[in-house]
ZAMILO-153536 format. One record per atom (N, C-alpha, C): residue number from 1; atom name; x, y, z. Coordinates in steps of 0.02 Angstrom, whole numbers. Each point is the difference from the previous one (the first is absolute). Example, Ala and Ser with C-alpha at 12.3 -4.5 7.8 and 13.67 -1.06 7.14 Angstrom:
<dokols>
<dokol n="1" atom="N" xx="660" yy="-284" zz="390"/>
<dokol n="1" atom="CA" xx="-45" yy="59" zz="0"/>
<dokol n="1" atom="C" xx="45" yy="60" zz="0"/>
<dokol n="2" atom="N" xx="-18" yy="53" zz="-36"/>
<dokol n="2" atom="CA" xx="42" yy="59" zz="3"/>
<dokol n="2" atom="C" xx="-39" yy="55" zz="37"/>
</dokols>
This chain:
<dokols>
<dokol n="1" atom="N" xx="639" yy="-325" zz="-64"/>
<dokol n="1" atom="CA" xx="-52" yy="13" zz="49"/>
<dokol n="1" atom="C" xx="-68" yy="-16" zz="-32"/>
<dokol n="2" atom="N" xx="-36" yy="-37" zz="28"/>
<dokol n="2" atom="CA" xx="-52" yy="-20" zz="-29"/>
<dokol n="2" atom="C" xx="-64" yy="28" zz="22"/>
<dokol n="3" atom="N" xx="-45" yy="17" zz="-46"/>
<dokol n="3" atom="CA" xx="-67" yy="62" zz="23"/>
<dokol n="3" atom="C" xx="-37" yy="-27" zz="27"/>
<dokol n="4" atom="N" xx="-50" yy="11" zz="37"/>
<dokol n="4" atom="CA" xx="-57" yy="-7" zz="44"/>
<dokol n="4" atom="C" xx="-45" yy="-50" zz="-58"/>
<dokol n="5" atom="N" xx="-36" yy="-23" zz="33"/>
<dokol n="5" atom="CA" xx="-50" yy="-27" zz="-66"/>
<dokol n="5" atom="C" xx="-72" yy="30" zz="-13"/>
<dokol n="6" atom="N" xx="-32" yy="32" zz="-61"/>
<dokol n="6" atom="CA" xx="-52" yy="36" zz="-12"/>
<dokol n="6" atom="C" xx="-32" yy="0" zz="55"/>
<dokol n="7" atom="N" xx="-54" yy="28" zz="13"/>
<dokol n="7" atom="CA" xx="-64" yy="-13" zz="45"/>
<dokol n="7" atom="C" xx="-62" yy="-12" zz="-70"/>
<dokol n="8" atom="N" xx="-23" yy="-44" zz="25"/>
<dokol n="8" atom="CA" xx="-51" yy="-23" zz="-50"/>
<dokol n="8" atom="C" xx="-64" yy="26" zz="51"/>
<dokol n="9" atom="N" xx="-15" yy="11" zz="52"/>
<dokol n="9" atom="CA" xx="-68" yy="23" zz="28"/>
<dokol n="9" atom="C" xx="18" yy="35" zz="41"/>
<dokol n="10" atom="N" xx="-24" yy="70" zz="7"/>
<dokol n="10" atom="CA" xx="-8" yy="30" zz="72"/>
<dokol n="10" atom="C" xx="-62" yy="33" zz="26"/>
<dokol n="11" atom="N" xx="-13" yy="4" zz="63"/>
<dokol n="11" atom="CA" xx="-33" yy="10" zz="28"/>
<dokol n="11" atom="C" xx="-11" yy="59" zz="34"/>
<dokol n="12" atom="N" xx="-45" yy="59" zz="-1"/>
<dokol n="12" atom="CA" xx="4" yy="68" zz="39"/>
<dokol n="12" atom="C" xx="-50" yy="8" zz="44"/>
<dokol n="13" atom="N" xx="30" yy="32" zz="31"/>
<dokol n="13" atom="CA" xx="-75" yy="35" zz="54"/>
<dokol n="13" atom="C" xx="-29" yy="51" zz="-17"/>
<dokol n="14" atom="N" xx="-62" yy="8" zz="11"/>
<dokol n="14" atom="CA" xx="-30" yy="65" zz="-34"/>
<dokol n="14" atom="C" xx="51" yy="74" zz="17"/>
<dokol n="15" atom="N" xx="21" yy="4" zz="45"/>
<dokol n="15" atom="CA" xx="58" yy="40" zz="5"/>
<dokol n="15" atom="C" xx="42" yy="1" zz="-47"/>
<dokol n="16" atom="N" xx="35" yy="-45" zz="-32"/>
<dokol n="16" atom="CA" xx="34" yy="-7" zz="-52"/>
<dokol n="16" atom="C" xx="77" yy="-35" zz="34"/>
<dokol n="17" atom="N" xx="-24" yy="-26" zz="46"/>
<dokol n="17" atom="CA" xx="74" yy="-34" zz="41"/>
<dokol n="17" atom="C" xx="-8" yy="-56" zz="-25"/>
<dokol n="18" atom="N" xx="68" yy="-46" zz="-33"/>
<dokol n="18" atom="CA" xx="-11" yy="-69" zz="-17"/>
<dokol n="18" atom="C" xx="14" yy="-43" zz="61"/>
<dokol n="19" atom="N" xx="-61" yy="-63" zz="2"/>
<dokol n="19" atom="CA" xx="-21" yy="-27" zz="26"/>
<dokol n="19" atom="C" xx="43" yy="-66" zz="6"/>
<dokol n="20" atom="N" xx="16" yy="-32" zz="-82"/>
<dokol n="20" atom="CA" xx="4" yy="-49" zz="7"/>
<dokol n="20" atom="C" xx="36" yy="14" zz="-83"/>
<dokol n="21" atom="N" xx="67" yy="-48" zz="-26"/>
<dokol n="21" atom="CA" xx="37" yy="-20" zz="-57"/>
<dokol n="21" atom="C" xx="35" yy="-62" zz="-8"/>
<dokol n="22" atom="N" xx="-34" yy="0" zz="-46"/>
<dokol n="22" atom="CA" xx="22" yy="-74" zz="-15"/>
<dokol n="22" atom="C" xx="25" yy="-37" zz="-67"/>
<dokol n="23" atom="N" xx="71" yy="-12" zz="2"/>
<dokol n="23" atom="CA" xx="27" yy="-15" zz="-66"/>
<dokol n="23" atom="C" xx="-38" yy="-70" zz="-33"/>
<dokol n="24" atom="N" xx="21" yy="-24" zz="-63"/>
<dokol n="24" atom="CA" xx="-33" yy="-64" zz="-35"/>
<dokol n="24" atom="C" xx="1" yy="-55" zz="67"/>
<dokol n="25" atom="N" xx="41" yy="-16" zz="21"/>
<dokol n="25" atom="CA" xx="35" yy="-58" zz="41"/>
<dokol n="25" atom="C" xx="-26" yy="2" zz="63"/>
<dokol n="26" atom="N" xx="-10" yy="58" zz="43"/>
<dokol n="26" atom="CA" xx="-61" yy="23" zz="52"/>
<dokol n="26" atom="C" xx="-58" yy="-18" zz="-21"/>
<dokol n="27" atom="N" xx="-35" yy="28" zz="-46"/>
<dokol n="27" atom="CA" xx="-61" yy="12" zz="-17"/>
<dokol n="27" atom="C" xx="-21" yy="-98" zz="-3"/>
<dokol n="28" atom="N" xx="55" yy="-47" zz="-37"/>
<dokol n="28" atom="CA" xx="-21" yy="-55" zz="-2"/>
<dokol n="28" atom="C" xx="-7" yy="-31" zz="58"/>
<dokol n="29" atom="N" xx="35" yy="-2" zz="29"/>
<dokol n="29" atom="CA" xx="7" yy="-2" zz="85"/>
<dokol n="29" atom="C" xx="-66" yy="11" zz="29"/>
<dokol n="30" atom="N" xx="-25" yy="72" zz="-17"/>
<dokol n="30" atom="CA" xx="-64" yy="2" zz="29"/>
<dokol n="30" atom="C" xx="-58" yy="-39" zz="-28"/>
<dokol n="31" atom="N" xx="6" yy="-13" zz="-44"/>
<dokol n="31" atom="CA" xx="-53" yy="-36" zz="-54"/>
<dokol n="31" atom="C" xx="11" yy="-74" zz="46"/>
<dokol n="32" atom="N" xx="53" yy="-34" zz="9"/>
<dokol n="32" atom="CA" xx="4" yy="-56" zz="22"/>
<dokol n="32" atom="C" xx="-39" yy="19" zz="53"/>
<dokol n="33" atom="N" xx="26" yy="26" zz="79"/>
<dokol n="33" atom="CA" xx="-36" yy="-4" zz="64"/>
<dokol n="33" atom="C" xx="-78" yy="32" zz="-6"/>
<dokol n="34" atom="N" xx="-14" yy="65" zz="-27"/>
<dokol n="34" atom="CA" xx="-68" yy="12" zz="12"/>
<dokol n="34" atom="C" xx="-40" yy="-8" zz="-60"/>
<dokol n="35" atom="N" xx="15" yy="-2" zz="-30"/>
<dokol n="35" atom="CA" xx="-48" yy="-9" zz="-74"/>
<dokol n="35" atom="C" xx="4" yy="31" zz="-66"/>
<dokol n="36" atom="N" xx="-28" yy="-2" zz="-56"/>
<dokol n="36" atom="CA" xx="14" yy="31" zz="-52"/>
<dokol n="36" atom="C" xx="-42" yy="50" zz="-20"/>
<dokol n="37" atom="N" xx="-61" yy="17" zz="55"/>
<dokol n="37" atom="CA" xx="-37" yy="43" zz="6"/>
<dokol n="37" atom="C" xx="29" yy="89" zz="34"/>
<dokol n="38" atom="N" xx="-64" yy="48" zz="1"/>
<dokol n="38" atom="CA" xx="8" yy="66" zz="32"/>
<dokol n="38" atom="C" xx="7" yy="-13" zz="73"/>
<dokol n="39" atom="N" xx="-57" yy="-81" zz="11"/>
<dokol n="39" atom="CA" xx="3" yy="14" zz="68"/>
<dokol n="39" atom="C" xx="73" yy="-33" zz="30"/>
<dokol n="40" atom="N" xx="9" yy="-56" zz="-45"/>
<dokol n="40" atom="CA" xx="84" yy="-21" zz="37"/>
<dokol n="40" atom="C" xx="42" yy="77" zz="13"/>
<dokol n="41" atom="N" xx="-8" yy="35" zz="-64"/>
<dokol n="41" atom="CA" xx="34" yy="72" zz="22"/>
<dokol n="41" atom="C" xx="-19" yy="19" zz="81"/>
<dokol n="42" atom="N" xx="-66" yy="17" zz="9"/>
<dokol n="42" atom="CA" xx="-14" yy="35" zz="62"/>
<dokol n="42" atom="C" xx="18" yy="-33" zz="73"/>
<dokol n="43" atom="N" xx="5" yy="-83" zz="-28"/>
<dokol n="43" atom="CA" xx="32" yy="-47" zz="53"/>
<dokol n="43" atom="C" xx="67" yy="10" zz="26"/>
<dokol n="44" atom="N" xx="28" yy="29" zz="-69"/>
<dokol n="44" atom="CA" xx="103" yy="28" zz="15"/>
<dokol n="44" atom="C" xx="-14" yy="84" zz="46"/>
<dokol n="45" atom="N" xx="-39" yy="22" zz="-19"/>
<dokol n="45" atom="CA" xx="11" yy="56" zz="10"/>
<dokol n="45" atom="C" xx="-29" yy="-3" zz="83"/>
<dokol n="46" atom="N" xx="-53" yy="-39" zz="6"/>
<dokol n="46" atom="CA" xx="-15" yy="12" zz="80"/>
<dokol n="46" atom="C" xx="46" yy="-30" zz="39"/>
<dokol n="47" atom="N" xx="42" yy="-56" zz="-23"/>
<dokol n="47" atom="CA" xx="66" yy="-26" zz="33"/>
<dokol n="47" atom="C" xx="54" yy="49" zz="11"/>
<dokol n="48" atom="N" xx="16" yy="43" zz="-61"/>
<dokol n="48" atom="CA" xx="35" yy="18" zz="8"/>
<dokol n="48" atom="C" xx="3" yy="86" zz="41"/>
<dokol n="49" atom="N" xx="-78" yy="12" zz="-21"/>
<dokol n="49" atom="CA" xx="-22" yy="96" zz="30"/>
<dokol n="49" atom="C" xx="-35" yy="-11" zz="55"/>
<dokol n="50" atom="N" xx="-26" yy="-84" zz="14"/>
<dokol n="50" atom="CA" xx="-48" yy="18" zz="41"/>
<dokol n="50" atom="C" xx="-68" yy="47" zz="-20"/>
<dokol n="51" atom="N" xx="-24" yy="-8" zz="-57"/>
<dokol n="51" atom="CA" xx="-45" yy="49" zz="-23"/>
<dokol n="51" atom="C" xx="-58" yy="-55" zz="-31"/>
<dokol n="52" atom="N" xx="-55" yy="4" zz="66"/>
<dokol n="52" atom="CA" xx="-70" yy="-49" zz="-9"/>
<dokol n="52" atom="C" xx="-3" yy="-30" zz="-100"/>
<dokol n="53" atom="N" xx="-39" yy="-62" zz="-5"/>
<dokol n="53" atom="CA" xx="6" yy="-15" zz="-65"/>
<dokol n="53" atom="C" xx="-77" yy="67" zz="-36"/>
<dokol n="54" atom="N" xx="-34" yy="-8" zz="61"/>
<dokol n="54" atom="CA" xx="-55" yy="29" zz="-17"/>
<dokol n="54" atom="C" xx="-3" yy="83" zz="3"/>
<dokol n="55" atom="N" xx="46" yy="18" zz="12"/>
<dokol n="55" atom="CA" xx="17" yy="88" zz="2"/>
<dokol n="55" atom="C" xx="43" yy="17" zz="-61"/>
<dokol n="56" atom="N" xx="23" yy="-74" zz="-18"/>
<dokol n="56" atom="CA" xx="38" yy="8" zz="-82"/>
<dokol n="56" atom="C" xx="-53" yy="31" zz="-64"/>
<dokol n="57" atom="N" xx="27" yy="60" zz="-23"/>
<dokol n="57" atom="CA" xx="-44" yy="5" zz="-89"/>
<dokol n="57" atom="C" xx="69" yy="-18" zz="-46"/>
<dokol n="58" atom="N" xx="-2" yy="-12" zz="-33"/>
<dokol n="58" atom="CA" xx="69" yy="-6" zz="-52"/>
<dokol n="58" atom="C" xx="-25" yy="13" zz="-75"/>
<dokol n="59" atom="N" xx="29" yy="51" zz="-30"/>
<dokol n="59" atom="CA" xx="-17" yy="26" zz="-52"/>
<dokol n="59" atom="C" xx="49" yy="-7" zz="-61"/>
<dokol n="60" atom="N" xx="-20" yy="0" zz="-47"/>
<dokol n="60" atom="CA" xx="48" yy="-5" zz="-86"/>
<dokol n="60" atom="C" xx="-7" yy="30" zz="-47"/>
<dokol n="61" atom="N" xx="20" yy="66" zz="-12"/>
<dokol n="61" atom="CA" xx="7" yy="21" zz="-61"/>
<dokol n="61" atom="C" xx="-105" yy="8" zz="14"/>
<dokol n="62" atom="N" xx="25" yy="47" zz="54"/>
<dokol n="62" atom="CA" xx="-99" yy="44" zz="0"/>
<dokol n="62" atom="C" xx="-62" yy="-60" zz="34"/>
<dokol n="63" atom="N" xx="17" yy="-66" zz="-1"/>
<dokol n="63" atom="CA" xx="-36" yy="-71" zz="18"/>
<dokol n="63" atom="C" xx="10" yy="8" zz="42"/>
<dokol n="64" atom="N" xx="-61" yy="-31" zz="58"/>
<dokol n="64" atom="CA" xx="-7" yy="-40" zz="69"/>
<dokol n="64" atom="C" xx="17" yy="-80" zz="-39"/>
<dokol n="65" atom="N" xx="57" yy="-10" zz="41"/>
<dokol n="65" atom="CA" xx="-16" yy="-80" zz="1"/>
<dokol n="65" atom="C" xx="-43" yy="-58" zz="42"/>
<dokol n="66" atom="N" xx="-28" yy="-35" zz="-9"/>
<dokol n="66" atom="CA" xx="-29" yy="-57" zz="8"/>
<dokol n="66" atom="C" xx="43" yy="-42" zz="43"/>
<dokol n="67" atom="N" xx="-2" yy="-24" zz="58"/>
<dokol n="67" atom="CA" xx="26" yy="-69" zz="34"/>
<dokol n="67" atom="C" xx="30" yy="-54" zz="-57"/>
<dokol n="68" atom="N" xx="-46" yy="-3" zz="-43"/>
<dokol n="68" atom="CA" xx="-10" yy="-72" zz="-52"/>
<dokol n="68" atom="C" xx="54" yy="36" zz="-53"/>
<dokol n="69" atom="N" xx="20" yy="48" zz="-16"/>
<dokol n="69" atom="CA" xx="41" yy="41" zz="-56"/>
<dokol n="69" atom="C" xx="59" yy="-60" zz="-5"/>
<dokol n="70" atom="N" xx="23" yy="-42" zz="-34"/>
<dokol n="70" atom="CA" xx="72" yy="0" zz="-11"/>
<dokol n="70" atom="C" xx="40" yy="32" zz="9"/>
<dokol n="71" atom="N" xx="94" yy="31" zz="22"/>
<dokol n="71" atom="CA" xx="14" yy="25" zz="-14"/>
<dokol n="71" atom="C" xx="37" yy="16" zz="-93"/>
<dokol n="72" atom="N" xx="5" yy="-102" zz="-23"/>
<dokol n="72" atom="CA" xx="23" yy="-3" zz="-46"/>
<dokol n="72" atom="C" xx="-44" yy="57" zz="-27"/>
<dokol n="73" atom="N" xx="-44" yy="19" zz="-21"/>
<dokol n="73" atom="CA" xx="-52" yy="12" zz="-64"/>
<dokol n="73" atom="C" xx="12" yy="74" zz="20"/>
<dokol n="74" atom="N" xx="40" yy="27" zz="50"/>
<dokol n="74" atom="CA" xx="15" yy="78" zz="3"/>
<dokol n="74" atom="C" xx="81" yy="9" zz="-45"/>
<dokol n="75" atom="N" xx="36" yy="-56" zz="-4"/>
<dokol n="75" atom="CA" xx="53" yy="33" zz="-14"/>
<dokol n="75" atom="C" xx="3" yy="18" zz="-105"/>
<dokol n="76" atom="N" xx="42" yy="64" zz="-4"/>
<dokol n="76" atom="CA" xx="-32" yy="20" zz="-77"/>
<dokol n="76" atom="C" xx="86" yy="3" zz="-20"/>
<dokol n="77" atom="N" xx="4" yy="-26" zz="-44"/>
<dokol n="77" atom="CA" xx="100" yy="8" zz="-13"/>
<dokol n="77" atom="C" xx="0" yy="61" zz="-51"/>
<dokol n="78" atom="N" xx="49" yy="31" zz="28"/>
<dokol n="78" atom="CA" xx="31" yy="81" zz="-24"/>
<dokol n="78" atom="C" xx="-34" yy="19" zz="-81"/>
<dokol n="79" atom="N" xx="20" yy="-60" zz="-39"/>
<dokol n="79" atom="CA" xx="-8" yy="2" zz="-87"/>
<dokol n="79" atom="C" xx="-85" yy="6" zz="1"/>
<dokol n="80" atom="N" xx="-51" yy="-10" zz="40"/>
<dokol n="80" atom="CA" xx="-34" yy="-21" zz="-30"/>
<dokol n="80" atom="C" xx="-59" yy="81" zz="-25"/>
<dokol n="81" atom="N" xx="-43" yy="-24" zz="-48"/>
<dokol n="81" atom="CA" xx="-41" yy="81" zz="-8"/>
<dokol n="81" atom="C" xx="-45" yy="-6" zz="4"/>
</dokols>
């Protein structure tokens, strides 16, 4: 039986309901159609929640992100200090 594959990003609502998960292979997927930006993020997420791009805040580890944010330059691998 073979396992699910990680989630490399997820997404919550200030509620704390997840929004949006997305394994390596998703996440590239999204990078292809909307971009490699926060806002390609907010582009999946209004497709997919219906939730205005401009009513989007998206936050990281205490940060407002930026439209212009990469997502590459958010991801931090487990080892690092």
């Amino acid at each position: 039986m073979a396992s699910a594959p990680a989630p490399v990003l997820r997404v919550h609502t200030l509620g704390g309901e997840e929004a949006l998960c997305l394994d390596a292979e998703a996440l590239e997927r999204q990078v292809e159609t909307y971009g490699p930006s926060v806002l390609g993020l907010k582009r999946l997420l209004l497709r997919r929640l219906g939730r205005s791009i401009f009513r989007q805040q998206l936050t990281y580890q205490g940060r407002v992100l930026r439209n212009s944010d990469a997502l590459a330059d958010l991801a931090q691998p487990a080892d690092r200090h």
